[in-house]
C-alpha positions in Angstrom: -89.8 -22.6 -186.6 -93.0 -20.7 -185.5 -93.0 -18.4 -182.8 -94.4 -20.0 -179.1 -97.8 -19.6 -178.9 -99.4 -18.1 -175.7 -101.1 -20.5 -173.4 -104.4 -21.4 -174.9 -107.7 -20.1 -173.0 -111.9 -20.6 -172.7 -113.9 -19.1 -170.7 -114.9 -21.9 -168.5 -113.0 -22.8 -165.2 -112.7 -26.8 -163.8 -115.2 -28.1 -161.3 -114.5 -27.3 -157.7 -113.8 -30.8 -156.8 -111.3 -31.6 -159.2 -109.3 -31.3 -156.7 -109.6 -31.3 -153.1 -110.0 -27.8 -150.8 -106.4 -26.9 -149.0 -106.8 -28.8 -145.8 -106.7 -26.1 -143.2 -106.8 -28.3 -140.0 -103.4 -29.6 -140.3 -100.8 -28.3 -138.2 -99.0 -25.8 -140.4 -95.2 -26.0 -141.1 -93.1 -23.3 -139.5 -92.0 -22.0 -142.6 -93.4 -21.9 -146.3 -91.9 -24.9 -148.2 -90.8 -24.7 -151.8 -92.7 -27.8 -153.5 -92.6 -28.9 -156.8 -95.0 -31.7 -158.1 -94.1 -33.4 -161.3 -97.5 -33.5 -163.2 -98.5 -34.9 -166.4 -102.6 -35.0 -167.2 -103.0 -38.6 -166.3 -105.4 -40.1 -163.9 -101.7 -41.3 -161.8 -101.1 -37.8 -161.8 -104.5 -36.4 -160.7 -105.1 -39.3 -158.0 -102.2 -38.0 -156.9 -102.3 -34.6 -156.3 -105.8 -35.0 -155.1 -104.4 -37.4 -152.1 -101.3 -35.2 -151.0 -103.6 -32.4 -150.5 -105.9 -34.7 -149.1 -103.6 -36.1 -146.9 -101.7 -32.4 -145.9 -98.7 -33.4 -147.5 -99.2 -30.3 -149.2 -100.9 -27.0 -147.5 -101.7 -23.6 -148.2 -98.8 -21.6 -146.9 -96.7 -24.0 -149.5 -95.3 -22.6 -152.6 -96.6 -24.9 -155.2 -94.3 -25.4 -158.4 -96.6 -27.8 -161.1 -94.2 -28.8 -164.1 -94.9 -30.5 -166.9 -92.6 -32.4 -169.0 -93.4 -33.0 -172.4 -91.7 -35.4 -174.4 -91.3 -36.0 -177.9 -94.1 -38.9 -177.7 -96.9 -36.7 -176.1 -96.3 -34.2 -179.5 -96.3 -38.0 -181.6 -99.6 -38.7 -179.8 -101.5 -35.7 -179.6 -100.5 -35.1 -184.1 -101.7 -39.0 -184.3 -105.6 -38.5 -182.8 -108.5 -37.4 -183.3 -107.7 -34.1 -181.7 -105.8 -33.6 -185.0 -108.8 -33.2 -187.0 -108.9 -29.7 -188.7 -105.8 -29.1 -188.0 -104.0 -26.4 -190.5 -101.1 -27.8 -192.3 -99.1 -24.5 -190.8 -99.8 -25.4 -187.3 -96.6 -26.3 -185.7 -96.7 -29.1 -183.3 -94.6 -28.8 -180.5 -96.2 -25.1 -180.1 -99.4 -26.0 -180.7 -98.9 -28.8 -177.4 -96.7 -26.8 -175.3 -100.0 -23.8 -175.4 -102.7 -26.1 -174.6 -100.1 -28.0 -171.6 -99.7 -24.8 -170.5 -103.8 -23.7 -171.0 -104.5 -26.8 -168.7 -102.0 -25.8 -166.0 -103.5 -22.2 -166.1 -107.0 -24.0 -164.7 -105.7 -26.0 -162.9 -103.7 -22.8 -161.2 -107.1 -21.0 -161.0 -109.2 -24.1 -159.4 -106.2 -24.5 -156.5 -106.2 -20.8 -155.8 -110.3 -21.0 -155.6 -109.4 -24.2 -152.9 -107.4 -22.2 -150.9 -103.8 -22.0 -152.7 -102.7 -18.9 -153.4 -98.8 -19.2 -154.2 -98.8 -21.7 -157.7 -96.5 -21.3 -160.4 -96.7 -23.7 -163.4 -94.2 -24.5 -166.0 -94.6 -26.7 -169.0 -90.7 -27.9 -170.2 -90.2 -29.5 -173.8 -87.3 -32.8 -173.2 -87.0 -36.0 -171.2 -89.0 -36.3 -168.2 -86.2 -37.9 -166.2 -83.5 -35.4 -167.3 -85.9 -32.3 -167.0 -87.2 -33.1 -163.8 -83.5 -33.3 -162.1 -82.3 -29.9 -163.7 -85.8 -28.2 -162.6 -85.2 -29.3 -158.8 -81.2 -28.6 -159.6 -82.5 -24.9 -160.1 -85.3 -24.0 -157.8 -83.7 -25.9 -155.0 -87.2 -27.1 -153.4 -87.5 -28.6 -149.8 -88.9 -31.7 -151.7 -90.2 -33.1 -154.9 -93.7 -35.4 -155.4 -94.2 -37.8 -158.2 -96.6 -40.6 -158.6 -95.8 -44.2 -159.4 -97.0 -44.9 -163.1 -97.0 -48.6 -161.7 -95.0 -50.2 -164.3 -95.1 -54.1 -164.6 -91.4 -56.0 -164.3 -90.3 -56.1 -168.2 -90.8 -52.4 -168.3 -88.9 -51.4 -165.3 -85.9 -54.0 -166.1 -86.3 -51.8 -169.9 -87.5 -48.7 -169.4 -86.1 -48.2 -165.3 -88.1 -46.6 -163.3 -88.8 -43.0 -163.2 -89.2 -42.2 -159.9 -86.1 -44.5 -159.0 -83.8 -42.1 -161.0 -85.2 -39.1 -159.9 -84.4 -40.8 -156.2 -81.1 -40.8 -157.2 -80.6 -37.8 -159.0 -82.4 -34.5 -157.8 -80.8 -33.0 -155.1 -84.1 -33.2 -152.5 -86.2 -35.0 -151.2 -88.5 -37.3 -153.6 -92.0 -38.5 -152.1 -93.5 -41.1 -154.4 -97.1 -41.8 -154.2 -98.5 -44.7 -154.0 -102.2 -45.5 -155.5 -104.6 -47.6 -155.0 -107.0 -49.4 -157.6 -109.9 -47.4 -156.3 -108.0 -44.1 -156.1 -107.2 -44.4 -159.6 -110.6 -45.6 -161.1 -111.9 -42.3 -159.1 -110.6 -40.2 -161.5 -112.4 -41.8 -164.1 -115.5 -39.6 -163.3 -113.6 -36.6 -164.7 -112.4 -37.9 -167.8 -115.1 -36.4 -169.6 -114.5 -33.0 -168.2 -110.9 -33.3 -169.2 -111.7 -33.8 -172.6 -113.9 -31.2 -173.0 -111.3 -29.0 -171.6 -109.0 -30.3 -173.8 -110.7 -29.8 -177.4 -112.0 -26.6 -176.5 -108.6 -25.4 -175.8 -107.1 -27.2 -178.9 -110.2 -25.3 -181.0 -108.7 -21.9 -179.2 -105.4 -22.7 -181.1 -107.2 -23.9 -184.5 -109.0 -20.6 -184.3 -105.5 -19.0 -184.1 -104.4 -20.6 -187.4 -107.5 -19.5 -189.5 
């Protein structure tokens, strides 16, 4: 297997309204709270973290802990698209995703720390999202965990189960689920573009590393 590649980088940061500035008029908790927000690149996932900050569910004394799971369908997905094309033959997969995951969450650190949040770790984790998600709370013991609701219609969740139901169940905290609406989702929309861009330029930062 190849060695882990470090997180891919370009020299260009997000907008500054990504995401929201830390909301400073909220009345701040007593202590610093350990929070970690389950985060995966989707519009769900930016809505999101975009209305918790909004909302001071999260502020800038908090200690922010972003983690992305990625499972073995994001690796399926990302080999399967157009971002595959010029990829080397050598380039290993799961390596290749886990660096630009982790790229991503780097910006993303930078942009929060620009709005006002100064104490963010990230972690990108390879496995089942369920699974990964209890053992991360099981180890960093935060005061509570956010997730949003990927909204998923009746045959799915009788299937599939719900995410955020399990994670109710299992992680030892706390578990706010946010709910969206319509228009807080189709908001997003505006920076898919930007995303993308982000995206295949930190994917060519890896190709570059194959050559």
């Amino acid at each position: 297997m190849s060695a882990p590649l470090s997180p891919a980088r370009i020299d260009e940061d997000l907008p500054t309204d990504f995401l929201p500035v830390g909301n400073l008029q909220i009345q701040v908790p007593e202590r610093s709270r350990k929070i970690v927000i389950a985060y995966d690149h989707s519009e769900n996932s930016d809505a999101t973290f975009a209305k918790v900050i909004k909302l001071g569910l999260v502020c800038p004394s908090d200690a922010l802990y972003i983690v992305h799971v990625i499972e073995q369908k994001d690796i399926q997905n990302l080999f399967t698209s157009p971002f595959q094309t010029g990829m080397p033959p050598n380039c290993d997969a799961r390596s290749t995703v886990h660096s630009v995951t982790e790229g991503f969450l780097i910006e993303l650190k930078t942009l929060l720390s620009t709005n006002g949040f100064h104490n963010v770790t990230t972690d990108v984790i390879l496995g089942d999202s369920k699974e990964s998600l209890v053992d991360y709370c099981r180890a960093n013991q935060p005061d509570f965990l956010i997730c949003s609701s990927r909204g998923l219609n009746v045959v799915k969740k009788v299937v599939m189960g719900s995410t955020s139901s399990f994670l109710t169940k299992n992680v030892p905290c706390p578990v706010l689920i946010c709910k969206l609406t319509a228009e807080e989702i189709d908001e997003r929309k505006k920076y898919a573009g930007v995303k993308r861009y982000h995206f295949e330029h930190l994917l060519g930062a890896i190709k570059a590393k194959y050559k």
